[in-house]
VOMAR-351330 format. One line per field, with one value per residue (C-alpha): residue number from 1; x, y, z. Coordinates in nm, 3 decimals, padded with zeros to 5 digits. Each point is the difference from the previous one (the first is absolute). Example, Ala and Ser with C-alpha at 12.3 -4.5 7.8 and 13.67 -1.06 7.14 Angstrom:
<recs>
k c(1 2)
u c(01.230 00.137)
v c(-00.450 00.344)
w c(00.780 -00.066)
</recs>
This chain:
<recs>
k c(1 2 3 4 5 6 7 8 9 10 11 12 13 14 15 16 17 18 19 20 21 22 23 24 25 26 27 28 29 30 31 32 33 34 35 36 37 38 39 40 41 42 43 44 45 46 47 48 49 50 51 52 53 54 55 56 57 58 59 60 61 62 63 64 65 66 67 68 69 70 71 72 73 74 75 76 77 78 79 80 81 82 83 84 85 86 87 88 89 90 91 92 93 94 95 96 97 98 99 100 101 102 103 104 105 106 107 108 109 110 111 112 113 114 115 116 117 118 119 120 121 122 123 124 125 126 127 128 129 130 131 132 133 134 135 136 137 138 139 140 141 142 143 144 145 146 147 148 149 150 151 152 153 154 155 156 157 158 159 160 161 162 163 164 165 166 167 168 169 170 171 172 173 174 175 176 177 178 179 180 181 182 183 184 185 186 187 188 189 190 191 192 193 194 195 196 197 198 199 200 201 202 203 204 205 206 207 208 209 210 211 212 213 214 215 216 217 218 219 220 221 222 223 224 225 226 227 228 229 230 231 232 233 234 235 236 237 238 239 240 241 242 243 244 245 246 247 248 249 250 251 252 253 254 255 256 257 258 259 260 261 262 263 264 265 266 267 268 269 270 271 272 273 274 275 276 277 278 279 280 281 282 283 284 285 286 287 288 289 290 291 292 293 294 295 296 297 298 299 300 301 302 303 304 305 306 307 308 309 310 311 312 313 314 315 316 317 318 319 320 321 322 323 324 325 326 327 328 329 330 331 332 333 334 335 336 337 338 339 340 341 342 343 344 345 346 347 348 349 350 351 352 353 354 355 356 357 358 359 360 361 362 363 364 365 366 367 368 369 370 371 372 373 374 375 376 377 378 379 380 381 382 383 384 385 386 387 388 389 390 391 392 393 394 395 396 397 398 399 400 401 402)
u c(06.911 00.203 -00.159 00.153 -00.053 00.243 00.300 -00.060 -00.059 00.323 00.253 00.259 -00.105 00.266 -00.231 -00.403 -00.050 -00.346 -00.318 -00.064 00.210 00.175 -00.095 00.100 00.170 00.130 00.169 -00.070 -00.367 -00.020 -00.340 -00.046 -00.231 -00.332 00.090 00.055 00.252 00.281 00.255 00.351 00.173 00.235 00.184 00.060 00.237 00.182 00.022 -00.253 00.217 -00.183 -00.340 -00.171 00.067 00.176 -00.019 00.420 00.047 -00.257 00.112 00.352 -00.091 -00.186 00.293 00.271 -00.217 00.036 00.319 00.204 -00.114 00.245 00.421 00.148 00.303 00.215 -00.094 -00.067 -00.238 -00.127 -00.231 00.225 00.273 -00.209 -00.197 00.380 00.127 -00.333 00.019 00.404 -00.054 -00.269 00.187 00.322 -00.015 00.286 -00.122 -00.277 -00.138 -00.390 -00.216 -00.388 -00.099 00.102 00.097 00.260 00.087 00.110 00.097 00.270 00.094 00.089 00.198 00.186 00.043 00.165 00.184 00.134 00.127 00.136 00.201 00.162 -00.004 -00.025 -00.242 -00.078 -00.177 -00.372 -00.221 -00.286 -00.178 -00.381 -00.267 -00.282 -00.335 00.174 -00.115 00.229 -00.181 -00.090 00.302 00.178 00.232 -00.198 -00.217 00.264 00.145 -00.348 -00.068 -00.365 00.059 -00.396 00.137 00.291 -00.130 -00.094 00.289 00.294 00.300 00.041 00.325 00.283 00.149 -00.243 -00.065 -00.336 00.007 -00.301 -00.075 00.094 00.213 00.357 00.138 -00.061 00.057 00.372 00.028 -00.073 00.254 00.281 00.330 -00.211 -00.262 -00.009 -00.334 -00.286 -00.306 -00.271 -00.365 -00.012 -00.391 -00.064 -00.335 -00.079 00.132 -00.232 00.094 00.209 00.323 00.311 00.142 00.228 00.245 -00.034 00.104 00.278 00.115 -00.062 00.281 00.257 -00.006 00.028 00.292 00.176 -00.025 00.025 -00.333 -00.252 -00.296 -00.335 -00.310 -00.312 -00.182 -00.276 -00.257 00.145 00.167 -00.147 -00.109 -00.225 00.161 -00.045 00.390 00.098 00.186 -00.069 00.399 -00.012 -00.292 00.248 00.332 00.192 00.091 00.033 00.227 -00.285 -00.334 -00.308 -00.272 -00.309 -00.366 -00.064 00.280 -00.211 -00.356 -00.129 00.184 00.260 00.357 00.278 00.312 00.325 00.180 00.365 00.373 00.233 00.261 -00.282 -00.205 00.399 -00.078 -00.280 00.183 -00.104 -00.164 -00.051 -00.359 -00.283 -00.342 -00.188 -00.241 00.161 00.083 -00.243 -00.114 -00.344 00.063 00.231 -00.192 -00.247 00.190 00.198 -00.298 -00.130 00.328 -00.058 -00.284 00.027 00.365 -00.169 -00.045 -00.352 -00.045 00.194 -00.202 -00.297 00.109 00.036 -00.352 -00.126 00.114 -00.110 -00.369 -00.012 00.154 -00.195 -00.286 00.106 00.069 -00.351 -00.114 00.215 -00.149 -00.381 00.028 00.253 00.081 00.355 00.318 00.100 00.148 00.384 00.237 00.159 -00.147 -00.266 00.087 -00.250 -00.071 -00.252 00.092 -00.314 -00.131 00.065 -00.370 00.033 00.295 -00.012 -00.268 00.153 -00.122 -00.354 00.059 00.123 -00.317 -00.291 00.203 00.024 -00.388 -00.016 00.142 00.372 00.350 00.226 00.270 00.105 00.445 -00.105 -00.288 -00.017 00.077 -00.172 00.232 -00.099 00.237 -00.193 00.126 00.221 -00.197 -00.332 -00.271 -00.097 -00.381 00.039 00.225 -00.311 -00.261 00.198 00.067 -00.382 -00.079 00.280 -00.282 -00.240 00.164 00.153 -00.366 -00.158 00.295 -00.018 -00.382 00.048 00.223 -00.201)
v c(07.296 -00.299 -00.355 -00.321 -00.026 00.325 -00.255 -00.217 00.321 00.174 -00.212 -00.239 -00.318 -00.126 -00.019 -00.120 00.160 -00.078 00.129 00.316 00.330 00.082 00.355 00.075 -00.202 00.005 -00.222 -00.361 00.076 00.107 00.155 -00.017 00.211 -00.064 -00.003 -00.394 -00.012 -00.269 -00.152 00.010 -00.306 00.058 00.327 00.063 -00.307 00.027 00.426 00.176 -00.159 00.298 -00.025 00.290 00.370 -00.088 00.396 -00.024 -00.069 00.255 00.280 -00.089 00.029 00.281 00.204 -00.151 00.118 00.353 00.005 -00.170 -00.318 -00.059 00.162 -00.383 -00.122 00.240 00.158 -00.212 00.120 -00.045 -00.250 -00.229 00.018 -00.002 -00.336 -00.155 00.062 -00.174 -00.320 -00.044 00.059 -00.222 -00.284 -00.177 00.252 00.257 00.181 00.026 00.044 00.150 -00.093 -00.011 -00.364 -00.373 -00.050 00.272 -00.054 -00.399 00.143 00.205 -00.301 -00.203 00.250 00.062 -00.361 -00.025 00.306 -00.104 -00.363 00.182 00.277 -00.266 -00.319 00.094 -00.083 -00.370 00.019 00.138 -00.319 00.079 -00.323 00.088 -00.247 -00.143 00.167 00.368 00.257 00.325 00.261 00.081 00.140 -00.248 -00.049 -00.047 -00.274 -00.141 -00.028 -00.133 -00.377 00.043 -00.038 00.109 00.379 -00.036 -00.204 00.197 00.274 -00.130 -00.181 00.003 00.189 -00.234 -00.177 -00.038 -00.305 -00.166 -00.261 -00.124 00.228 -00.123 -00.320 00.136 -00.299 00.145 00.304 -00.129 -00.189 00.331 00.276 -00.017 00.266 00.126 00.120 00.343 -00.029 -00.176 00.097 -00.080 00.111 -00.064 -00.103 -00.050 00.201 00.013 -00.367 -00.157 00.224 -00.277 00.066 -00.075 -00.251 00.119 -00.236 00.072 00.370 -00.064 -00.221 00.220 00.270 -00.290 -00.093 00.387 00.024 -00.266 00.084 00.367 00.073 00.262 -00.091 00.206 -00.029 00.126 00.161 00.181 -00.175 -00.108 00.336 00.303 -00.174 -00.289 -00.292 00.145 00.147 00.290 -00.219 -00.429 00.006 00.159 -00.361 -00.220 00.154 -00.043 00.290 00.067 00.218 00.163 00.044 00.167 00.193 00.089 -00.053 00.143 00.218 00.301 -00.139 00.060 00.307 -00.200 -00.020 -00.287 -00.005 -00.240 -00.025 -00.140 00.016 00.283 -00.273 -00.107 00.318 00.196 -00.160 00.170 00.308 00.345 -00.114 -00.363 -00.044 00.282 00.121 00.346 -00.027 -00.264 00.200 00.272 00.213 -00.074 -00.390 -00.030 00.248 -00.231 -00.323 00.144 00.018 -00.325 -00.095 00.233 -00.177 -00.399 -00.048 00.020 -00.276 00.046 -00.086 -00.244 -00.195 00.117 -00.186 -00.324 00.056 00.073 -00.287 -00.271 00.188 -00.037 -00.421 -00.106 00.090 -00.066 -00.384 00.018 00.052 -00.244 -00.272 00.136 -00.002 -00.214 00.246 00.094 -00.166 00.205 00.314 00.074 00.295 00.226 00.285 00.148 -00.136 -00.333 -00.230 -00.282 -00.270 -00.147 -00.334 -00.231 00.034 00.340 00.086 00.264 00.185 00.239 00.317 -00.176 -00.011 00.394 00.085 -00.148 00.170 00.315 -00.048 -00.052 00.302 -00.115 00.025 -00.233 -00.112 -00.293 -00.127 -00.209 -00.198 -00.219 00.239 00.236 00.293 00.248 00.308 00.263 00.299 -00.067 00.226 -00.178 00.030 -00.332 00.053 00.049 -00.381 -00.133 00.191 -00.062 -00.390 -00.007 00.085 -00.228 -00.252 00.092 -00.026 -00.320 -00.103 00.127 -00.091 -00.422 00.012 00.097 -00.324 -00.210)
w c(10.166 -00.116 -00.047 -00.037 -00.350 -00.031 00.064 -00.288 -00.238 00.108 00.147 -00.117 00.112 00.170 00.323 00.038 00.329 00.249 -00.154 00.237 -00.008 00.361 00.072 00.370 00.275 00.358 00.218 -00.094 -00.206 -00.324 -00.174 -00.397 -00.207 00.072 00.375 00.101 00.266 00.036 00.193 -00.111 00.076 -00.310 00.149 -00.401 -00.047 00.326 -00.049 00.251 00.337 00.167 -00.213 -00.140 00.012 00.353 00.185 00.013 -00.354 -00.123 00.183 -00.086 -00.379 00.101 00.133 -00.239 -00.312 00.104 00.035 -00.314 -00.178 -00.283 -00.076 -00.165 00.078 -00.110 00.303 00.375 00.235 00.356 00.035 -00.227 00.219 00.309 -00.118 -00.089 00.321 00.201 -00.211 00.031 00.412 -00.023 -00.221 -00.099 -00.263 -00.087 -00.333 -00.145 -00.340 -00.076 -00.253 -00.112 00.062 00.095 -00.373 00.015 00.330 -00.174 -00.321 00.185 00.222 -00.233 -00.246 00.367 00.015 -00.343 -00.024 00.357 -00.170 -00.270 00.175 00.202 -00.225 -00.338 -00.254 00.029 00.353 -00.093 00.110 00.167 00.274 00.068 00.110 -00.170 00.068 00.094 -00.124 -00.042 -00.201 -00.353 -00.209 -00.206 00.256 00.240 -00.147 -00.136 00.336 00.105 00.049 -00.176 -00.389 00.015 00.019 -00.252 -00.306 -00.293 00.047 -00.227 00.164 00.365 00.174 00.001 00.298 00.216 00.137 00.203 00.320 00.182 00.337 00.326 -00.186 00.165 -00.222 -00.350 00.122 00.105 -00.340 -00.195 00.143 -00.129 -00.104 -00.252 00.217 00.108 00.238 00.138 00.027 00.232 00.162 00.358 -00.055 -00.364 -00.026 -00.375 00.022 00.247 00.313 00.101 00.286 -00.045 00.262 00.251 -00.099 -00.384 00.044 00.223 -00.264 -00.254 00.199 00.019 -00.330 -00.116 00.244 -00.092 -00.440 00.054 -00.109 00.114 00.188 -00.099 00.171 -00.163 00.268 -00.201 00.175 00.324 00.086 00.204 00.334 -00.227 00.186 00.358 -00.009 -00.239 -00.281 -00.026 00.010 00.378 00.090 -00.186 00.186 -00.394 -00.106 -00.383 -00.209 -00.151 00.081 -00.215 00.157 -00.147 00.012 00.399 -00.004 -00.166 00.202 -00.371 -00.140 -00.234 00.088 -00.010 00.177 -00.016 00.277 00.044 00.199 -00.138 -00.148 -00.213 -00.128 -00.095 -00.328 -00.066 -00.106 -00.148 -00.321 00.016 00.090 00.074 00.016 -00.062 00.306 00.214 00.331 -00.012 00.249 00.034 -00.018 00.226 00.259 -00.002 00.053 00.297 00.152 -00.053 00.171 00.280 00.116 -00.146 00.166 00.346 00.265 -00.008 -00.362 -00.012 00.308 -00.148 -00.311 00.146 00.190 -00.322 -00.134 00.248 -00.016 -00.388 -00.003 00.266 -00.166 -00.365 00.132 00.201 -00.387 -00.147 00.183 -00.034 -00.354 -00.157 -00.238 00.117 00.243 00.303 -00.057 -00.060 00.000 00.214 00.211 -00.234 -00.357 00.031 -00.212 -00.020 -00.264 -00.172 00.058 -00.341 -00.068 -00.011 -00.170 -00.243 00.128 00.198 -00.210 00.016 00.452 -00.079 -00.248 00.253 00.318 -00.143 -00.076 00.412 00.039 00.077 -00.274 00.033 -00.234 -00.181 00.007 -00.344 -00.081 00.269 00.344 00.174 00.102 00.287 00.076 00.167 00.184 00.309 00.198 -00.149 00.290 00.159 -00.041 -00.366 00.008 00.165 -00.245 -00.305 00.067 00.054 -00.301 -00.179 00.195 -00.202 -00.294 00.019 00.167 -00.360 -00.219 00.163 00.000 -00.384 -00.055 00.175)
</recs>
């Protein structure tokens, strides 16, 4: 059996995971090694939007791995084409490009964005506007992209032209576009950055001011996407639509897959040869994500989402005012976040440590916020178990402080 310990003797350490080993897990509770069972109020950073081993998904795999798993993209095959076709119905979308993950899906958004400026404008139109406090992935691009030096220092120079405005400030963001830009960039909640929304008013600014320079508008919906939010995409809740739009994170309910989706004007440039992958697009992937789809783009997720949702705040402020530890929760549908107190700041991990302890995981958006993203479908006794024993941990962890 594997231990803990196995982690620091084999693995790179780019991680310092919990110190228990997951063995088994279904629906929203997870059980580790030596049998301790959990509640899952991380949904494996915004993945599991069904939880565990969900009876559609398995099956799926199930039937999809007897049939063909892998051909590359020399070749296209079934499920590909039938997964393409449910996302553009479902979506502004036109075209669609698959990949692994939410770094490729970015990666390939914003080659598209450049290659786009540069088939029609030349070679001086490359900028790149993101926000402070995104986060994008972990390629060069990506973090260079990213408005959290955190994840790029240490790596040599950053990519060129790209440019970073404070979040929701429609001013700067105005004051940095320009002819030279070839896109925006924007999360619809920053999650990594705080799991703060955009306002309304910021993203409909956002489309005018990419209208009016000829830029692209991107939205990074990694996190957001796949019925997170309480509707299918954040861009559907907002009514702005983008130009493109990445997809990650829930679209494989925890098999990996990425997807960038776009209008045919735009994705034309992507020609035979210009970007790729080996197993973006493959059978078994994109089996599974279609059905993920088949049952997250209902009505009846989507109001169980915002049920969901008002279960988990009204409790989460309840706490917030017991304790003192946190400030009422924020977010849309069922990516929450509860900002620490000043007193607190930086002790998120230590909140995550004593809950998991308590027999509950949460997540942390930085030091200083608590981040909750369970599965959609998550069921309401396990909000009311699991928020009882975040109780009992912030009971132990103030009592500790005293």
């Amino acid at each position: 059996m594997s231990v803990r310990a196995d982690f620091d003797r084999l693995m790179v350490p780019t991680y310092a995971p919990a110190p228990f080993v997951l063995v088994r897990a279904e629906g929203s509770r997870v059980w580790d090694s030596e049998g301790r069972e959990r509640i899952d109020y991380t949904g494996g950073i915004a993945v599991n939007v069904l939880g565990h081993c969900h009876p559609v998904l398995v099956e799926t795999l199930r039937m999809q791995a007897g049939e063909i798993w892998h051909v590359s993209n020399a070749y296209t095959n079934e499920p590909a084409l039938r997964l393409a076709r449910r996302l553009t119905d479902a979506t502004f979308a036109e075209r669609v490009f698959f990949c692994n993950s939410g770094a490729e899906a970015n990666e390939a958004a914003f080659k598209l964005a450049r290659r786009v400026a540069f088939d029609r404008d030349g070679e001086g139109r490359y900028e790149i506007v993101a926000a402070h406090g995104s986060f994008h992935g972990r390629s060069l691009f990506t973090v260079s992209v990213g408005g959290q030096p955190k994840y790029s220092e240490g790596f040599g120079p950053a990519i060129d032209g790209i440019r970073h405005v404070p979040f929701n400030d429609l001013d700067a963001l105005r004051a940095a576009v320009s002819g030279s830009t070839c896109a925006v960039v924007l999360e619809p909640v920053q999650g990594e950055g705080g799991v703060i929304p955009a306002d309304l008013e910021y993203l409909q600014g956002a489309r005018d001011i990419c209208n009016e320079h000829g830029a692209l508008l991107i939205f990074d919906e990694v996190q957001t996407g796949v019925g997170r939010v309480g509707e299918l995409y954040a861009y559907q809740h907002y009514g702005v639509t983008p130009d493109i739009l990445t997809s990650a994170k829930g679209l494989g309910g925890g098999f990996p897959i990425g997807a960038m989706l776009t209008r045919a004007d735009i994705g034309v440039h992507f020609p035979p040869g210009t970007h790729g992958t080996t197993n973006g697009g493959n059978p078994l992937a994109c089996s599974v994500a279609d059905a993920v789809l088949s049952v997250v783009d209902s009505d009846e997720v989507r109001r169980g989402v915002i049920r969901r949702r008002a279960a988990f705040v009204d409790q989460l402020d309840a706490l917030a005012i017991k304790h003192g530890v946190f400030g009422p929760a924020r977010g849309l549908g069922l990516l929450i976040g509860c900002p620490l107190h000043d007193n607190w700041k930086g002790l998120a991990k230590v909140i995550v440590t004593a809950a998991a302890e308590e027999g509950v995981l949460l997540l942390q958006a930085g030091p200083d916020v608590l981040r909750f993203a369970p599965s959609l479908v998550i069921d309401p006794q396990d909000i009311d178990e699991g928020l009882r024993r975040l109780d009992r941990a912030l009971s132990k962890i103030s009592e500790a402080r005293a």
